[in-house]
C-alpha positions as CSV (number, residue, x, y, z in Angstrom):
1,X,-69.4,-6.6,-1.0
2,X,-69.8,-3.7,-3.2
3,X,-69.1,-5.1,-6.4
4,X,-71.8,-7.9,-5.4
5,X,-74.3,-4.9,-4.8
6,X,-73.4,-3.1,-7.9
7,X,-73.9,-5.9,-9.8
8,X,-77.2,-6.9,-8.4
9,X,-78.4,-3.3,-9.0
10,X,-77.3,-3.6,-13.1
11,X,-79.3,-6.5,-12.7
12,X,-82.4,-4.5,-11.7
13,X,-81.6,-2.2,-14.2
14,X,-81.3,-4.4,-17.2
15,X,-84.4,-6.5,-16.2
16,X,-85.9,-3.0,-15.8
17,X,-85.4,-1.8,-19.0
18,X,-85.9,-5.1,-20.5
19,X,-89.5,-4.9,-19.2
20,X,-90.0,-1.5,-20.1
21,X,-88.9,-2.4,-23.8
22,X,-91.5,-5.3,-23.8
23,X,-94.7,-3.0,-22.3
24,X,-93.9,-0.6,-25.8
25,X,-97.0,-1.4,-27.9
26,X,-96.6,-0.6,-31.7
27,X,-94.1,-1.7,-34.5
28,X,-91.2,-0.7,-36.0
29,X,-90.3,-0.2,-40.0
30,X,-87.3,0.3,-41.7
31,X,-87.5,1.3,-45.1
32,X,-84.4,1.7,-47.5
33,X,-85.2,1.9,-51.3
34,X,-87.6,-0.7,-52.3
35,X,-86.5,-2.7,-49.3
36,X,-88.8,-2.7,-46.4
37,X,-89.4,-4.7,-43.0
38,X,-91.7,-4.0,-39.9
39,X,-90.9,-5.7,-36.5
40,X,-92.1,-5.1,-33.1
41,X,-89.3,-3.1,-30.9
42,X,-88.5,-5.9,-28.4
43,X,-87.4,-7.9,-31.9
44,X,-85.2,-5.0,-33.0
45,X,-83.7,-4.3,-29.7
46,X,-82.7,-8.0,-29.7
47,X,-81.0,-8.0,-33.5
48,X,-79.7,-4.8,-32.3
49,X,-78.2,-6.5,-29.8
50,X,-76.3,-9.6,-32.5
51,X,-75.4,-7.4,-34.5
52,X,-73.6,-5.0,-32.0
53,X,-71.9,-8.7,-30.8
54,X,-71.3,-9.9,-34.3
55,X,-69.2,-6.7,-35.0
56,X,-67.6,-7.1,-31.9
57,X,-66.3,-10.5,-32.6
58,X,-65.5,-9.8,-36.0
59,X,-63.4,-6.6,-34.9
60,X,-61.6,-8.7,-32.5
61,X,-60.2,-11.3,-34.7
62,X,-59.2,-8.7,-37.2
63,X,-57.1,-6.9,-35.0
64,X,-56.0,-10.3,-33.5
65,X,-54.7,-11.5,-36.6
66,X,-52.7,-8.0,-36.9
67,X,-50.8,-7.9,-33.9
68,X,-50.1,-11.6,-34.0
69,X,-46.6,-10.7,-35.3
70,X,-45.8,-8.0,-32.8
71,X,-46.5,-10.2,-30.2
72,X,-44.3,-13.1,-31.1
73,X,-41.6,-10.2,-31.6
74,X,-42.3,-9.3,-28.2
75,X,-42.5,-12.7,-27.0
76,X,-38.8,-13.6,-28.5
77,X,-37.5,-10.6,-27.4
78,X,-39.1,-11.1,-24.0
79,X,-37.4,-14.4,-24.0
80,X,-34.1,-13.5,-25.6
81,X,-34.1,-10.9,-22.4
82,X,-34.9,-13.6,-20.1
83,X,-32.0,-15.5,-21.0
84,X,-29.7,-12.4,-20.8
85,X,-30.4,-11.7,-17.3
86,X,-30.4,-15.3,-16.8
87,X,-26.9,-15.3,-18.4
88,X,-25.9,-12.3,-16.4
89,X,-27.1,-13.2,-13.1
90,X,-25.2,-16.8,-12.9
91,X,-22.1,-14.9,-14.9
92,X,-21.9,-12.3,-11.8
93,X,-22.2,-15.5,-9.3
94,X,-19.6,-16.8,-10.9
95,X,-16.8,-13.9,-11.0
96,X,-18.0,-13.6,-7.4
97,X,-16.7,-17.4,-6.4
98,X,-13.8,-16.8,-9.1
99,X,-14.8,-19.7,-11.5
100,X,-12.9,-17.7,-15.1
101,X,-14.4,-19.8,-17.7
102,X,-18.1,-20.1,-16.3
103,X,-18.3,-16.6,-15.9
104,X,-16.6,-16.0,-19.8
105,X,-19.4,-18.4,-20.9
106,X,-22.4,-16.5,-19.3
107,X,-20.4,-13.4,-20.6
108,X,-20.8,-15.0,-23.7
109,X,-25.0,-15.6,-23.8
110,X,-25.2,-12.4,-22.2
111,X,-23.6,-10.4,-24.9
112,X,-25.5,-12.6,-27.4
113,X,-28.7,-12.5,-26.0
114,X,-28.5,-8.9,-24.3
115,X,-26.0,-6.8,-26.1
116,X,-27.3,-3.9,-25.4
117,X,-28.0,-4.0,-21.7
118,X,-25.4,-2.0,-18.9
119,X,-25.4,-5.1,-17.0
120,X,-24.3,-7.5,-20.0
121,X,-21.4,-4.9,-20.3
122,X,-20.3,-5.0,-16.5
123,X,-20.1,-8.4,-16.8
124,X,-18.1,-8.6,-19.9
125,X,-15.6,-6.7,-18.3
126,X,-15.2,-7.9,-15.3
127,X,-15.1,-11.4,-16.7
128,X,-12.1,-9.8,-19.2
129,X,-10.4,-8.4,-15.7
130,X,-10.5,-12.1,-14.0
131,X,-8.8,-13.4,-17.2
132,X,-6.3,-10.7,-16.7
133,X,-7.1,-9.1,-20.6
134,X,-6.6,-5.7,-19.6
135,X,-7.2,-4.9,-23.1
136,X,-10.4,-6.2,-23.5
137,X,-11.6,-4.8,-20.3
138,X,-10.3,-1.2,-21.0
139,X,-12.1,-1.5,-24.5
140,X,-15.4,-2.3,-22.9
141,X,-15.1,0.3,-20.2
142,X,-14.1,2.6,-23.2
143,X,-17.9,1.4,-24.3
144,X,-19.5,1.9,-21.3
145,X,-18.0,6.0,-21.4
146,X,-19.5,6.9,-24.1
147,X,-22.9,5.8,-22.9
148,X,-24.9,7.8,-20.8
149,X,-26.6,5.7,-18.8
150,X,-22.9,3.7,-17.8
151,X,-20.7,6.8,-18.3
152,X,-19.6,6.8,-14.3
153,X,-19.4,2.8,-14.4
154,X,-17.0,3.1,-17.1
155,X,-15.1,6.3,-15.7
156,X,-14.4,3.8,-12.8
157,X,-13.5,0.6,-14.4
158,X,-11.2,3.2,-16.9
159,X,-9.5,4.5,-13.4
160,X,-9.1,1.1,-11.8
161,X,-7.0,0.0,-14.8
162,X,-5.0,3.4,-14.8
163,X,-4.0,2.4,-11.4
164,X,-3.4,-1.1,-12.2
165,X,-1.1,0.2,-15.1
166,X,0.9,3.0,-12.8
167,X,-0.2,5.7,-14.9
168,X,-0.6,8.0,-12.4
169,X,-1.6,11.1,-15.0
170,X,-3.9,8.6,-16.5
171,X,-5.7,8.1,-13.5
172,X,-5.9,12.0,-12.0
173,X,-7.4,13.3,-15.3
174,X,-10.6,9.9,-15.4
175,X,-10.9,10.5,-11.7
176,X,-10.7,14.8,-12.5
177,X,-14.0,14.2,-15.2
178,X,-15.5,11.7,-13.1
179,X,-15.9,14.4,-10.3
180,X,-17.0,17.3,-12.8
181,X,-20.1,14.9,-13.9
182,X,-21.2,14.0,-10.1
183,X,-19.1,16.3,-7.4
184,X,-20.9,13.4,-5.2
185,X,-18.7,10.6,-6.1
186,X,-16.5,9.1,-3.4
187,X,-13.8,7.7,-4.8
188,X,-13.0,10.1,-7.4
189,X,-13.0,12.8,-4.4
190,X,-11.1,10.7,-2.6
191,X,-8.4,10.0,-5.5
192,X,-7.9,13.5,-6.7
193,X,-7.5,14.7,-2.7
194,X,-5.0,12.2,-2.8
195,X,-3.2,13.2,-6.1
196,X,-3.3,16.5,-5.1
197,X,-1.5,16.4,-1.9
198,X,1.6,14.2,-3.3
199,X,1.7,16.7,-5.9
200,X,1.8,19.8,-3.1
201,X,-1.4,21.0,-4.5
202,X,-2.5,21.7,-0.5
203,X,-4.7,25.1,-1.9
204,X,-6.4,22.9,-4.2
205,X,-6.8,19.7,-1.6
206,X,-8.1,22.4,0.6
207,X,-10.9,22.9,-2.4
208,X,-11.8,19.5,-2.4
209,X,-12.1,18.8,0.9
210,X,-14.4,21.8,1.1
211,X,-16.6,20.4,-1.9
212,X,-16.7,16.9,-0.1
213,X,-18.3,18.9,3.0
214,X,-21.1,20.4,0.7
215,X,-21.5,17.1,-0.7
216,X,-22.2,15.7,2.5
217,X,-19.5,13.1,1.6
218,X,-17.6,14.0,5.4
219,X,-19.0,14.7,8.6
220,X,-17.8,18.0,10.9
221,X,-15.2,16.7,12.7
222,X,-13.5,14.4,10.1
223,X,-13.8,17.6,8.0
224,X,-11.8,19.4,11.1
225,X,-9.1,16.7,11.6
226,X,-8.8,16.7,7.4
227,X,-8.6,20.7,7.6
228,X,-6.2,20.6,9.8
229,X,-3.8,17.7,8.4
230,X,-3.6,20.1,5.1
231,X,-2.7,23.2,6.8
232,X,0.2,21.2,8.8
233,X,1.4,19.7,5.9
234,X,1.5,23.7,4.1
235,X,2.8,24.6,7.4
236,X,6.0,22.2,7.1
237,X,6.7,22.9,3.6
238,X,6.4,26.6,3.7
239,X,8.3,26.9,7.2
240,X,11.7,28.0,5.7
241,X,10.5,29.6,2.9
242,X,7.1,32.1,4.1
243,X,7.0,31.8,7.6
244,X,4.4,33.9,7.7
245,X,2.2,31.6,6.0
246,X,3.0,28.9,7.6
247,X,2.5,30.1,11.3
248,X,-1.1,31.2,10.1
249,X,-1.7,27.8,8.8
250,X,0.1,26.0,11.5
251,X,-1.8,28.3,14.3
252,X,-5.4,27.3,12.3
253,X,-4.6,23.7,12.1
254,X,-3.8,23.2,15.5
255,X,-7.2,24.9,16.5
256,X,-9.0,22.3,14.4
257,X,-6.7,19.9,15.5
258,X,-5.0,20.1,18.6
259,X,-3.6,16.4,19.4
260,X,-1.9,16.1,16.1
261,X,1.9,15.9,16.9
262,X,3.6,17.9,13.7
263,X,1.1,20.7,14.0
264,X,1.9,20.8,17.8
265,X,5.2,20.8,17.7
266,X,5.4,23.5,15.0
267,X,3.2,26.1,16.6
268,X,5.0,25.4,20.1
269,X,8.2,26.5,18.1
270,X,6.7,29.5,16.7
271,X,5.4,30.7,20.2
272,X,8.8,29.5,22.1
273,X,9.9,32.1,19.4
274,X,7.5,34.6,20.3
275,X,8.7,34.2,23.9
276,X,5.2,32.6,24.5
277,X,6.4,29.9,26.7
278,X,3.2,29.1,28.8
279,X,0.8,28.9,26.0
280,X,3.5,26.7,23.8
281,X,3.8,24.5,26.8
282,X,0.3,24.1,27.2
283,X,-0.3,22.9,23.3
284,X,2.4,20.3,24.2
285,X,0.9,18.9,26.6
286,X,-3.0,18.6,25.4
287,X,-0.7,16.8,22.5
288,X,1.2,14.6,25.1
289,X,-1.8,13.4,26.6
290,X,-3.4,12.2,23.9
291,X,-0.5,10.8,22.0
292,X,3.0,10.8,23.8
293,X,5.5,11.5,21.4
294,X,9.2,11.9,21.3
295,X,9.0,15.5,19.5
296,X,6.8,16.4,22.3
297,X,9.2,15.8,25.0
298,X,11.9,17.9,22.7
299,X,9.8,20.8,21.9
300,X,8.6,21.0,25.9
301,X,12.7,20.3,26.4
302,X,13.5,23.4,24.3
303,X,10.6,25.4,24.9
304,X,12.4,28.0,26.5
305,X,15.8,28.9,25.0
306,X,18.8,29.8,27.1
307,X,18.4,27.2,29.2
308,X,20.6,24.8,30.4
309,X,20.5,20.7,30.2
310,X,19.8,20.5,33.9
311,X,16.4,22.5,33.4
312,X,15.4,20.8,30.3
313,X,15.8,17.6,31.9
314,X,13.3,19.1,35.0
315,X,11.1,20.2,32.6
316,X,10.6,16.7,30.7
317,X,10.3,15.1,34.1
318,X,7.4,17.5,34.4
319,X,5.9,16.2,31.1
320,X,6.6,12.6,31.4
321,X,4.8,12.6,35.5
322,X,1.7,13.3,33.2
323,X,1.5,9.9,31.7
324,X,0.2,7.3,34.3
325,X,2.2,4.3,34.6
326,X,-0.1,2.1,33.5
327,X,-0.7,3.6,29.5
328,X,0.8,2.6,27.1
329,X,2.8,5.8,26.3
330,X,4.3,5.4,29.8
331,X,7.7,4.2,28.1
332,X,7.5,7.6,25.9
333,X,7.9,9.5,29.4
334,X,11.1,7.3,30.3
335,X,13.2,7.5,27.6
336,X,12.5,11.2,27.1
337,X,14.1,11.0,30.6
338,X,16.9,9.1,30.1
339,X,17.1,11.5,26.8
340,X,17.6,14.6,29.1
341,X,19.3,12.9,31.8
342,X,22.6,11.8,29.4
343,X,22.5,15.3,27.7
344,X,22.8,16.4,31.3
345,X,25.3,14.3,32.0
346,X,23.0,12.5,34.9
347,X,23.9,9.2,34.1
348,X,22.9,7.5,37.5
349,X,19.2,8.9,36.4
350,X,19.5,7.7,33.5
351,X,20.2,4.2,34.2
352,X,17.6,4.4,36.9
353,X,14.6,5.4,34.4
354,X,16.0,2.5,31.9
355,X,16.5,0.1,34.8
356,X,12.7,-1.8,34.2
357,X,13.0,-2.3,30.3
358,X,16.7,-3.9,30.4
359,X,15.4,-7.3,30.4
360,X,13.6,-6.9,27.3
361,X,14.7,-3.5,25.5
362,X,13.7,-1.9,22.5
363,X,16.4,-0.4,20.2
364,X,16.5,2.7,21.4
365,X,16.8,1.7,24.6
366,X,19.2,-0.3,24.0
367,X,21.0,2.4,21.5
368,X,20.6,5.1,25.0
369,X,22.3,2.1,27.3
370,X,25.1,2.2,24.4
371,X,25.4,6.1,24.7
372,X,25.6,5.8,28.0
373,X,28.1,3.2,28.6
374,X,30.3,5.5,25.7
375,X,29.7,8.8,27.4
376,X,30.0,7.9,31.3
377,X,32.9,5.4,30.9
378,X,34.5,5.1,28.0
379,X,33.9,1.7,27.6
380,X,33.5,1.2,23.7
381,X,33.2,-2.5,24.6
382,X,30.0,-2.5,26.2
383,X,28.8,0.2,24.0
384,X,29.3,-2.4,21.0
385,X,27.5,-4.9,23.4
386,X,24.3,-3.0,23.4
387,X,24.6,-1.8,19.7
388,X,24.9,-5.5,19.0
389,X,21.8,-6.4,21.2
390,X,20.1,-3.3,19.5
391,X,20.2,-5.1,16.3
392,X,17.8,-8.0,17.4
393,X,15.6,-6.0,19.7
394,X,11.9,-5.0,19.5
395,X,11.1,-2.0,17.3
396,X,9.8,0.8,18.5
397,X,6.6,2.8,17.4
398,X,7.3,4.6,14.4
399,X,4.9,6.7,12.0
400,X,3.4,3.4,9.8
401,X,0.3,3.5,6.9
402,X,-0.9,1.2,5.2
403,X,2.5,-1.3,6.0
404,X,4.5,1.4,5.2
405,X,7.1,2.6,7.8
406,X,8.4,6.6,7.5
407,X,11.3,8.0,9.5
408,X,8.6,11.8,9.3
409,X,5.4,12.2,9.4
410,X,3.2,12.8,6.1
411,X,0.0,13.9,5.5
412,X,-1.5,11.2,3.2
413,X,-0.3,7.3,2.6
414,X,2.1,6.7,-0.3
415,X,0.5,3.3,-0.6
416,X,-3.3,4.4,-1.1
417,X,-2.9,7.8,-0.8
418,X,-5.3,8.2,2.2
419,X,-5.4,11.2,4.0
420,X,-4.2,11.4,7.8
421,X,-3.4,7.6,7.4
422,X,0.2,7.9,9.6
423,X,-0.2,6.4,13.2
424,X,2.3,6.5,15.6
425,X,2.5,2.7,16.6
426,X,4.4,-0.4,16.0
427,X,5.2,-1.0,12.8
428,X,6.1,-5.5,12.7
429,X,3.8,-7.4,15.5
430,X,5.6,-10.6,15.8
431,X,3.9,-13.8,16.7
432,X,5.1,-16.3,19.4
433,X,7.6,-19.2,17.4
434,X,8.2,-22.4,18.9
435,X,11.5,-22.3,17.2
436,X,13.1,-19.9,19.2
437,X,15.7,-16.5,18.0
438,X,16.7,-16.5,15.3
439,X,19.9,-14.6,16.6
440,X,21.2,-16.0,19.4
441,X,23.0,-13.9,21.9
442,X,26.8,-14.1,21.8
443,X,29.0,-15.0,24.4
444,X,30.9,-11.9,24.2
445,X,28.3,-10.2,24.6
446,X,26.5,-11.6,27.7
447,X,30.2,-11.4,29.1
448,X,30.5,-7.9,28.3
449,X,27.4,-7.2,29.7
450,X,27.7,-9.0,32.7
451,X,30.7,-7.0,33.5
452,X,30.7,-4.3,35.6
453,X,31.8,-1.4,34.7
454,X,35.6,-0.3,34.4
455,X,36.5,1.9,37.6
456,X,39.4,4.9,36.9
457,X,41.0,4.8,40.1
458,X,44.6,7.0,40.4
459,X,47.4,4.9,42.6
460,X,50.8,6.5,43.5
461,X,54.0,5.4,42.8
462,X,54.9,4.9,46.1
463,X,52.1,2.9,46.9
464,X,51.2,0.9,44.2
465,X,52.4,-2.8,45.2
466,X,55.2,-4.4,43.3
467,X,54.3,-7.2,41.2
468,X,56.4,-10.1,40.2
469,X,58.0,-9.3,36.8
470,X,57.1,-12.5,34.2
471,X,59.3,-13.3,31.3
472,X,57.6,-14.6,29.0
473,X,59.5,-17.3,27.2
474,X,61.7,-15.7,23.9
475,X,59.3,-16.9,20.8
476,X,61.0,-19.6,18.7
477,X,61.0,-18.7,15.1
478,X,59.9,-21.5,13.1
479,X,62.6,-23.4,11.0
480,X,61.5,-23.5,7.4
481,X,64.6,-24.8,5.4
482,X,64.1,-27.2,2.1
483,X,65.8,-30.4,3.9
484,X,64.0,-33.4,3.2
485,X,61.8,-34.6,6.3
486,X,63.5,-36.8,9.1
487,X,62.7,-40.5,9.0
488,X,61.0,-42.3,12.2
489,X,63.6,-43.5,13.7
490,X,65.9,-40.0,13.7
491,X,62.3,-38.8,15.4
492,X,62.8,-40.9,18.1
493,X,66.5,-40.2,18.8
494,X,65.9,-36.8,19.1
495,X,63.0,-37.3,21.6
496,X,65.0,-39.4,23.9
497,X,67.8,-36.4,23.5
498,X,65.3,-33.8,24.3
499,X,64.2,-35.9,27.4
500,X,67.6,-36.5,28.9
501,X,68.4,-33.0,28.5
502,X,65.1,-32.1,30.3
503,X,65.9,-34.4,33.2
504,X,69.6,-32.6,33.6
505,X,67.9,-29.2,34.0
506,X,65.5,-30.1,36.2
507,X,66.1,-29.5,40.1
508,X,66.1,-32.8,42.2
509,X,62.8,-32.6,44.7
510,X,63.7,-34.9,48.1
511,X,60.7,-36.6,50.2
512,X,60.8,-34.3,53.1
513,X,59.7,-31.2,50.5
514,X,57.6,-33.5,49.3
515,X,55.9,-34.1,52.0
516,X,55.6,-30.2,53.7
517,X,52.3,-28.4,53.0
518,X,51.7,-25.5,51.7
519,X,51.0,-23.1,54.1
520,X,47.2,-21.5,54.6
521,X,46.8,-17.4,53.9
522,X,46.3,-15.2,57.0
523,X,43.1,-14.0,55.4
524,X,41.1,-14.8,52.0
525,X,41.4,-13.4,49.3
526,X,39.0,-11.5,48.2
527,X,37.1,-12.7,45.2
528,X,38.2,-11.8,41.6
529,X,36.0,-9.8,39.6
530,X,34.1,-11.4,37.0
531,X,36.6,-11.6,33.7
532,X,35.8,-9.2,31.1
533,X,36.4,-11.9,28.4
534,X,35.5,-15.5,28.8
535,X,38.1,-17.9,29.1
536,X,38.4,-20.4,26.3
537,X,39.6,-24.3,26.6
538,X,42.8,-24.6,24.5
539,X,42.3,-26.7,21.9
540,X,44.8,-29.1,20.7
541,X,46.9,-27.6,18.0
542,X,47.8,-30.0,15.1
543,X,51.6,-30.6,14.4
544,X,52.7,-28.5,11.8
545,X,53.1,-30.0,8.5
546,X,56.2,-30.9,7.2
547,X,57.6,-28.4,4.8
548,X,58.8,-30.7,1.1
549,X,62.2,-29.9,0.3
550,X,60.7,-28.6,-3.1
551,X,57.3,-26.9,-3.7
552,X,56.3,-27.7,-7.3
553,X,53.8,-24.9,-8.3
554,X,51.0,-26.3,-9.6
555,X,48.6,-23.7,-12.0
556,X,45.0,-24.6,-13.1
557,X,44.6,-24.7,-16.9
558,X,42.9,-22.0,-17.2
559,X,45.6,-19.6,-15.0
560,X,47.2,-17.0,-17.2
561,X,49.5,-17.0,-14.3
562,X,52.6,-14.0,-13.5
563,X,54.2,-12.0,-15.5
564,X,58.0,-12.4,-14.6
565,X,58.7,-8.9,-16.6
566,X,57.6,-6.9,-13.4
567,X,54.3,-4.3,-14.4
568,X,54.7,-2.3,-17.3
569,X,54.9,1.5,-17.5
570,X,53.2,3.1,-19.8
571,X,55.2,6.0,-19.7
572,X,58.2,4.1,-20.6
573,X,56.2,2.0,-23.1
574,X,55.4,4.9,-25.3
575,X,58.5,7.3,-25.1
576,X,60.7,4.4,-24.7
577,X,64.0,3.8,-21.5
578,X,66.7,7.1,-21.1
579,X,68.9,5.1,-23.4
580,X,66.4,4.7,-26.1
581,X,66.0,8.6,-25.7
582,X,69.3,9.4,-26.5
583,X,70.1,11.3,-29.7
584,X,72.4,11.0,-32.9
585,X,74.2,7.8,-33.5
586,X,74.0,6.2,-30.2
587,X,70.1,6.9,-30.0
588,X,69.7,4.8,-33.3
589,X,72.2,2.3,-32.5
590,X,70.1,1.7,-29.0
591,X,66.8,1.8,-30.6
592,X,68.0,-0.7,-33.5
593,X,68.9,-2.9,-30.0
594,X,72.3,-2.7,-29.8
């Protein structure tokens, strides 16, 4: 609506001024040497007016015709660049679906097309990295370094293939530089916070970590759980050597982070030291309830030195009634227990605290059922039983990261070198098989299991009930001679013989004993207990072979077979038999073989 009224009222003007020009009475002249021409002033306003468009026109082609070839430069370029990002565009699309020689092709027009743009470059290399031509690809990040506008892209892509290669220096110093150009940049932070705690740098991971709060690349309390990770792991290291140190770092860690296990364990040994048992009992427990752990239960156990095995194993029941039955670390509480309860030689506890996971045990409960058949018994057979069964069982929670399974804890992950990355949890979760154990249970060892066990009871002499002596029949050695084997019909003579003789020995048996029954027991028995060892069907044992009167020996070709000399001494090889020893004339005569 404006521009409609500010039109209309240039309009006004023009029409204005147009009439005004026209009212002007009078002419004009222009005079320039003998040249001379008189017109009226609407007539020169009006060539005035050509003339202005005339040079307008004319100026226009003119300049035009010049930038006619800058333009079509422009133009081709413009197109050329089209393509390129055409080229690049598909080329990424197809490293992202992994199609290698569609995505070398675009690399191809792009780097034709659009050599010089960051984009043509990234996808060069990342075309030469799904090829596998490491080569190639570190020569283009090399490329993209040294430029300023691709100098991080290329700092990354360099570390990546540092990695890829295992050089571990290699990797530190890219990722060092990468982090002096943007102190910002995650994953150079994060790989030299990780190179410098498997090197034991903790003072300069400490640095880091302070830098990546300033950055804003952590929050607080991830900063506080990181903090105090460090200091535990300085705290471990420099406990034998500057236990100073370590107790200050151990007692700052466990500020900032109070449910993580080392750091809890390790300042409740420095104030059980101290003779600080309540507050080192209480930093156990805020650990215990967050995370039950087996060095919880044995730094609460030991808390308090002097004491004896029955008070430890009072105190871990303490601990372990802080665990409801129905967490997860509820098993934790149990086997700490039955821990306690077999150093204190409660066995009967023991077994009652193990009693609900017997039907499906873990190793180390079967490994305590093991100790305590061993220790309460003797009875190495059922100890074996539950080793055996301890082979197959379910693991137990262990510290795991990243796949990785650690007998200790460790600060970062040796896999990806992640900080605070070891859990306390399961380290194999097996599916459900349709095919059933692989390792079947024995028989042996259901019977030894099933067995109860072995009582130590003391009988006198004079009452112990006498039992029927049994001879057992004299062993008959087996005749091995070289006489040739007996024909069939000798074999049946001497079976008839042996059969005759038989019936001679034998005891005639009349009808009336026949027909007398044995007579019933007062009482019964009472029953057998169930057989340690299962008993086995005897099998049918093959008649032996007949032994030929002559054994030919029979050597492969390629048998070098025995030397019939007896070894050889070495000794008596070089300084030769007592004879051969012998000096003057007999000496010579025996060496000469005499």
């Amino acid at each position: 609506m404006l521009r409609i009224v500010l039109f209309l009222v240039l309009i006004a003007l023009a029409a204005a001024g147009a009439a005004w020009v026209a009212d002007q009475p009078g002419d004009l002249v222009l005079t320039a040497g003998g040249f001379r021409a008189s017109t009226t002033l609407p007539k020169f306003v009006f060539l005035l007016g050509l003339f202005a468009a005339a040079v307008v026109l004319v100026w226009s082609i003119v300049t035009t015709i010049w930038r006619t070839p800058g333009r079509l430069r422009r133009r081709r370029h413009d197109k050329r660049h089209a393509r390129g990002r055409h080229a690049i565009t598909h080329g990424l699309l197809a490293i992202g679906h992994g199609d290698t020689a569609l995505a070398r092709r675009h690399a191809e027009t792009a780097r034709r097309h659009a050599p010089n743009d960051p984009l043509a470059l990234l996808l060069h290399a990342q075309s030469a990295q799904l090829e596998g031509n490491r080569d190639e690809a570190q020569r283009v990040f090399r490329a993209m370094a040294e430029r300023e506008d691709t100098r991080l892209l290329g700092l990354r892509g360099l570390f990546i293939e540092a990695q890829r290669a295992d050089d571990a220096v290699g990797a530190v110093m890219i990722a060092e530089e990468a982090i002096k150009l943007s102190p910002s940049s995650t994953w150079a932070s994060q790989a030299v916070l990780g190179f410098r705690c498997a090197r034991g740098d903790w003072s300069g991971a400490l640095a880091i970590l302070d830098s990546n709060l300033s950055a804003g690349l952590i929050d607080k309390q991830a900063y506080r759980r990181q903090r105090g990770v460090l200091l535990t792991a300085r705290a471990l290291e420099l406990a034998t050597m500057d236990r100073d140190v370590a107790r200050e770092s151990v007692m700052e860690a466990v500020k900032l982070a109070p449910t993580l296990v080392p750091a809890a364990v390790l300042a409740a040994k420095f104030d059980s030291e101290a003779h600080q048992v309540r507050r080192a009992m209480k930093r156990v427990e805020a650990a215990w309830l967050a995370n039950p752990h087996p060095d919880l239960a044995d730094a609460y156990a030991h808390v308090k030195l002097g004491d004896t095995a029955w008070h430890r194993l009072q105190r871990v029941e303490t601990l372990a009634a802080k665990t409801p039955a129905d967490k997860s670390g509820h098993i934790e509480g149990q086997l700490a227990i039955a821990r306690a309860a077999i150093d204190a030689s409660e066995f009967a506890r023991a077994r009652e605290v193990l009693a609900p996971y017997l039907s499906d045990p873990t190793q180390r409960v079967a490994l305590l059922m093991a100790e305590i058949e061993r220790a309460e018994h003797g009875d190495s057979g059922r100890a074996r039983a539950w080793t055996l069964r301890a082979v197959r069982a379910r693991h137990d929670p262990a510290w795991t990261a990243d796949g990785y399974v650690s007998d200790r804890w460790r600060p970062v992950s040796p896999v990806t070198g992640r900080l605070d990355a070891f859990q306390w949890q399961t380290p194999v979760a097996s599916l459900p098989s349709d095919k059933g154990t692989t390792i079947e249970s024995s028989a042996f060892e259901e019977a030894m299991l099933a067995a109860p066990p072995p009582k130590r009871v003391t009988v006198a002499s004079s009452e112990r009930p006498a039992e029927p002596a049994v001879t057992a029949p004299a062993p008959v050695p087996a005749a091995q001679d070289n006489s040739p084997p007996e024909t069939k019909e000798a074999a049946k003579e001497n079976a008839k013989e042996n059969a005759k003789e038989t019936l001679k020995d034998e005891p005639a048996v009349t009808p009336a004993e026949t027909a007398q029954p044995a007579p019933e027991p007062a009482e019964s028995p009472p029953p057998a207990p169930t057989p340690v060892f299962r008993s086995r069907a005897e099998l049918g044992k093959p008649a032996p072979a007949p032994i030929p009167a002559v054994i030919p020996i029979v050597r492969a070709p390629d048998d070098p077979g025995i030397d019939d000399e007896g070894p050889s001494d070495e000794f008596t090889e070089q300084i030769g038999t007592p004879k051969a020893q012998a000096g003057g004339w007999r000496g010579f005569w025996s060496r000469w073989g005499a």
